[in-house]
N, C-alpha and C positions, 0 to 999 in steps of 0.2 A: 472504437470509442469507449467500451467498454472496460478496458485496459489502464485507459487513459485517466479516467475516474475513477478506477482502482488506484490508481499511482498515487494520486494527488488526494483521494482520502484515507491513504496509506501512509502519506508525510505528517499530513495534519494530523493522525492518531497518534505517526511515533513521536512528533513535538509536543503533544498533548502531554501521553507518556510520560517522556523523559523529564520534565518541566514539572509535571504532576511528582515524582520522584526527586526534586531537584537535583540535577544535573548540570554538570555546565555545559559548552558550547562543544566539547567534544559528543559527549553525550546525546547531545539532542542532535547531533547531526548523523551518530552510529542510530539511533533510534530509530531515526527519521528513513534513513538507508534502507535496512534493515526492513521495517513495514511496509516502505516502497516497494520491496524485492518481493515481499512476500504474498502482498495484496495483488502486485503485477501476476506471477502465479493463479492466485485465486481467480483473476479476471481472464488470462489466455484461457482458462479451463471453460469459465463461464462462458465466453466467448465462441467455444469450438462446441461446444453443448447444444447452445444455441441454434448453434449454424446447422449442425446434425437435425435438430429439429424440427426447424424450417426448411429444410432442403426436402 
């Protein structure tokens, strides 16, 4: 779950982003990828931290 809200407020940053820099539609959509990829990351980490924790 945690993953999964990583991803999706990893789009909306990199649309933010890109838009905020104006970019066109390539752009926002490399941005968007991109923050996706990298937020997904941040969150499997988060995720397995977690789980160590509570286990």
């Amino acid at each position: 779950m945690i993953v999964i809200g990583a991803v999706l407020l990893g789009i909306l940053w990199g649309l933010y982003s890109a838009r905020k820099r104006g970019g066109n539609t390539a752009d926002l959509l490399q941005y968007a990828t991109v923050y996706a990829i990298a937020f997904a990351i941040v969150g499997v980490i988060a995720t397995i931290v977690l789980h160590r924790m509570l286990a």
